[in-house]
N, C-alpha and C positions, 0 to 999 in steps of 0.2 A: 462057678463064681464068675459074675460078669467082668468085662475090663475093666478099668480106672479112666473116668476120662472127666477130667477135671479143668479148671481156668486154670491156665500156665502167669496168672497173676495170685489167686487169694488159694490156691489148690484147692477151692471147693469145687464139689460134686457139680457136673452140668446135668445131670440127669434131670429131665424133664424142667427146663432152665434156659431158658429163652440166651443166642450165646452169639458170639463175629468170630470167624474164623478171618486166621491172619496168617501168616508164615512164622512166625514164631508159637503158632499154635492157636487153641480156642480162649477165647475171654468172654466172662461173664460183661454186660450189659456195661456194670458199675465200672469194673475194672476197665475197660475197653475205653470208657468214655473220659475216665482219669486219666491211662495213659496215651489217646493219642486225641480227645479231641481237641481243639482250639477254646482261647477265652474269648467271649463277645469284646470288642476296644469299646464298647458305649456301655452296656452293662454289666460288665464284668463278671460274666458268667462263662461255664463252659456252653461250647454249643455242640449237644448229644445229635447223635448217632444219627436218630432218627428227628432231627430240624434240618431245613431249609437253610445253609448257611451261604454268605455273600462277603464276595474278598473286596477290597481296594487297595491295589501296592502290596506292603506286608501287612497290612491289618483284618482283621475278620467280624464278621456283625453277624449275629441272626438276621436274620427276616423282616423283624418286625421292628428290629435296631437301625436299620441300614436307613435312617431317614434325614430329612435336610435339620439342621441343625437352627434354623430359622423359625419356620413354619412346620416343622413335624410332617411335613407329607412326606410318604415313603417316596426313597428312591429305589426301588427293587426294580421298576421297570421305567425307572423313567430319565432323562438326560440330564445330568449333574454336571458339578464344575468343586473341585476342591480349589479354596482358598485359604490359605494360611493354614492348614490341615484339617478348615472345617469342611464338608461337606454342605454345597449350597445346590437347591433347585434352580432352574435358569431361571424361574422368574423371580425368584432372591437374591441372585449373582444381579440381573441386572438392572435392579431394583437396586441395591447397594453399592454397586461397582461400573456400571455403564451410563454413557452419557444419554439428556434428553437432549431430543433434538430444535434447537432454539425454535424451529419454526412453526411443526407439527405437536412438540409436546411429547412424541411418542417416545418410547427407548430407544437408542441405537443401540441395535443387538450387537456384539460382539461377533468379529468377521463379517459385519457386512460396510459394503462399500459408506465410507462417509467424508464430510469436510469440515478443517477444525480451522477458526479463525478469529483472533482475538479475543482467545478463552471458550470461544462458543463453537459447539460442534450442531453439525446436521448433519440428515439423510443425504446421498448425492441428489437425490432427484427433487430433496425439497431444498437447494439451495439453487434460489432464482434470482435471476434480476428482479430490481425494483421496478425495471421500466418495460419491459417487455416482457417479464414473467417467463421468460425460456432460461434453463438448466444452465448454470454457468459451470458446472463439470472441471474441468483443467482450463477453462479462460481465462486472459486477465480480465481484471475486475476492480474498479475503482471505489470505495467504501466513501459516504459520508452520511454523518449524523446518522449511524445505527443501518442503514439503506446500505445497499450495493448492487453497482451499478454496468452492463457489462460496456466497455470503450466505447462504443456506437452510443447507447443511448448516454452515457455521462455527457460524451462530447455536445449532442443533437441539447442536450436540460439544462446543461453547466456552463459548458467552454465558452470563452468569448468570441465573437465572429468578426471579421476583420472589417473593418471601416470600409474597405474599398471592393474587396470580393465578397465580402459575407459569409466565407467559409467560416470554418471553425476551425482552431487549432493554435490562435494567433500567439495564443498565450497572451500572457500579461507582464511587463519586463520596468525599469524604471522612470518615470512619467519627464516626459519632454513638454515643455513649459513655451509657448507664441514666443516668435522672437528665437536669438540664437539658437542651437540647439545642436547636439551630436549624442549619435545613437551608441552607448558603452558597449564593447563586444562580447561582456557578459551576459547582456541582455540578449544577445542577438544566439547566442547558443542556446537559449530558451524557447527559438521557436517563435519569439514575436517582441513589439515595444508598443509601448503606451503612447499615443501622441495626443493630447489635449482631451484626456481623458476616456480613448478610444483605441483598442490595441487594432494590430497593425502587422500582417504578416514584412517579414523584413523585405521581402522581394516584390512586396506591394506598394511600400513606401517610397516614393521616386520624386521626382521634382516633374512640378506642373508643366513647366519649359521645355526640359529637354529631357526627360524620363531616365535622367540617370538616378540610378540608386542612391539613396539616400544613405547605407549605412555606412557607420563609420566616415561619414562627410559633415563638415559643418553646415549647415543649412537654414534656415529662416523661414515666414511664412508671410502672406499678404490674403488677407479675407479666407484664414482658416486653410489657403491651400498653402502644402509645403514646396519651396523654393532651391534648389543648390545657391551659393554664393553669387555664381558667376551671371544666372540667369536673370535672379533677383537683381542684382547691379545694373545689368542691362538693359532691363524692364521698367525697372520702379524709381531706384536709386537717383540721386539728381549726382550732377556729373562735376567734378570740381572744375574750375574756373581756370586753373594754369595747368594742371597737365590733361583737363578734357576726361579724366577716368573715374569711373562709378565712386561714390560716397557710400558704401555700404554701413559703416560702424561698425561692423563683424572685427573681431576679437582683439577688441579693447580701441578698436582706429578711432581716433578724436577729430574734427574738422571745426572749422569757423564758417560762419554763416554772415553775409552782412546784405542789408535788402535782400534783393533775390539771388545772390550768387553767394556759391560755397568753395572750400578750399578745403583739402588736409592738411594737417596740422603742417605738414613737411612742407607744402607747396606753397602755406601762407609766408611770401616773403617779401620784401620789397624789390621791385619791377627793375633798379637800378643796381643798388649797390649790394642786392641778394641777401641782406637782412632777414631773418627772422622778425615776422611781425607780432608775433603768439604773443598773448600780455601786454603788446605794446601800441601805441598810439602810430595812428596810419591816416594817412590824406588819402581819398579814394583821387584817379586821377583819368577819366574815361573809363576806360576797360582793366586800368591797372591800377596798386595802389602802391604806396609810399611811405617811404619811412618822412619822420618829419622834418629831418635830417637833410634829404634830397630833394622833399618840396619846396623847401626853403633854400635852393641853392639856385631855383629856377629851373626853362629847360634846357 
C-alpha cells in the first residue's frame, strides 16, 4: 500500500495532481492560491500562482491591473508617479499636475530646472529677455507690460537719459518749475530730478556760473540755464540803489522800482530822516529820495 500524500489544506490526495510545496507541506493548486496568494487592489481578484504579479508600497495588481488610471496604458514597464493613491503615467502626471511653459507652450517636466514669475512659469532656457533674447537665468530683470527686460537693455529702451550727460539712469524725481526752485532730498535719493521737464542726474545739475551743485540749493534759471542764487545776482539781477546789492526776488524778497533804479523793500527809505518809504509818497531828490516830510523842510 502506497503512502498518503495529500494537501496539508483540503487532505486530498495529490496523486497525479498538479501541487507547491511549501514548508508546512504540499498544497493542491486551489488550496495554495487561497492561502497565500495576494488580492489584485484594481480588480479584486486573487492573483494565482502562476500570474505575473506587480507590487506598489503595500498594494498588489496583476499585470494587466497595474495601469495608469487616466489613460489605461500599463505601467508594468514604464515610469509612473502616484498621486493621491492614484497611479498616473508621466505624461498624465503632467498633463494634469505640471506647469506649461508660458513661452514655448511645452510641459515643464517635474525636476527640471524652471522659472516661476507672476503666476507663470517657464523653462530656464526659455526665459529670455525681450531685448536681447539672452537667458536671464538668476539676473535681475525688469518686467513691463507682460515683457521682461534684463537691466542693460530696460535701461538703453526705458530709463531717461540725463539732460546734460545723456547717460541713463537719471531717474525721474519731482519736477522743478523756471524761476525759484530747490531740489527735495527725496528726490535726490532716487538717482535723479526733473528740471523743466527733463531729468537730470543730481551731480549733473550745477549752476552755469560757478558749477556748484545745485542740490538742495535754491537756485533759478536765465534762458533755460540753471543759476545758484549768488551767481544769478551778480549776472542778471539789477542792483539796489542804497546798498548797491543784487535784487534777486528769491524767497519771497519784495523791492520797489521807480524809472530806472530799484530798492529793497528794507533799503527804500528816506535819505534823511531814514523813513520807510514802502506805501508811501516820496520826492525823488538827485540820487536820493524823500519823505515829503523833509522835502518840504528844504536843504
Amino acid at each position: 500500500m502506497s503512502e498518503a500524500f495529500d494537501c496539508a489544506k483540503c487532505s486530498e490526495s495529490l496523486y497525479g495532481r498538479k501541487y507547491i510545496q511549501t514548508d508546512d507541506g504540499p498544497y493542491c493548486v486551489p488550496c495554495y492560491d487561497n492561502t497565500f496568494a495576494n488580492t489584485c487592489a484594481e480588480c479584486q481578484q486573487l492573483i494565482g500562482h502562476d500570474s505575473r504579479e506587480l507590487f506598489y508600497e503595500d498594494r498588489h495588481f496583476h499585470e494587466g491591473c497595474f495601469r495608469c488610471c487616466r489613460c489605461q496604458r500599463s505601467l508594468a514597464d514604464e515610469p509612473f508617479t502616484c498621486q493621491d493613491s492614484e497611479l498616473l503615467c508621466n505624461d498624465c502626471y503632467c498633463s494634469a499636475f505640471s506647469s506649461q511653459c508660458s513661452a514655448c507652450g511645452e510641459t515643464v517636466m517635474p525636476g527640471s530646472r524652471k522659472l516661476e514669475y507672476g503666476g507663470q512659469t517657464w523653462h530656464e532656457h526659455c526665459f529670455l529677455c525681450s531685448g536681447c533674447e539672452q537667458p536671464l537665468g538668476s539676473r535681475s530683470f525688469v518686467p513691463d507690460k507682460g515683457a521682461h527686460y534684463c537691466v542693460p537693455c530696460y535701461e538703453n529702451k526705458f530709463a531717461p537719459r540725463c539732460a546734460r550727460c545723456s547717460k541713463v539712469g537719471a531717474g525721474r524725481g519731482a519736477p522743478l518749475h523756471s524761476g525759484e526752485g530747490r531740489l527735495p532730498p527725496q528726490t535726490l535719493t532716487q538717482g535723479g530730478v526733473t528740471y523743466r521737464d527733463q531729468p537730470w542726474h543730481r551731480e549733473c545739475l550745477v549752476c552755469t556760473g560757478c558749477q556748484t551743485p545745485l542740490a538742495g540749493q535754491q537756485f533759478t534759471s536765465r534762458e533755460d540755464d540753471p543759476y545758484c542764487v549768488t551767481c544769478f545776482g551778480e549776472l542778471f539781477a539789477p542792483k539796489c540803489s542804497s546798498c548797491k546789492r543784487p535784487i534777486t526776488g528769491l524767497g519771497g524778497g519784495k523791492y520797489v522800482s521807480f524809472e530806472d533804479r530799484h530798492w529793497h523793500h528794507g533799503c527804500f527809505s528816506c535819505a534823511r530822516c531814514s523813513t520807510s518809504l514802502v506805501g508811501q509818497g516820496f520826492v525823488p531828490d538827485g540820487d536820493q529820495v524823500l519823505c515829503q516830510g523833509c522835502s518840504q523842510a528844504g536843504p
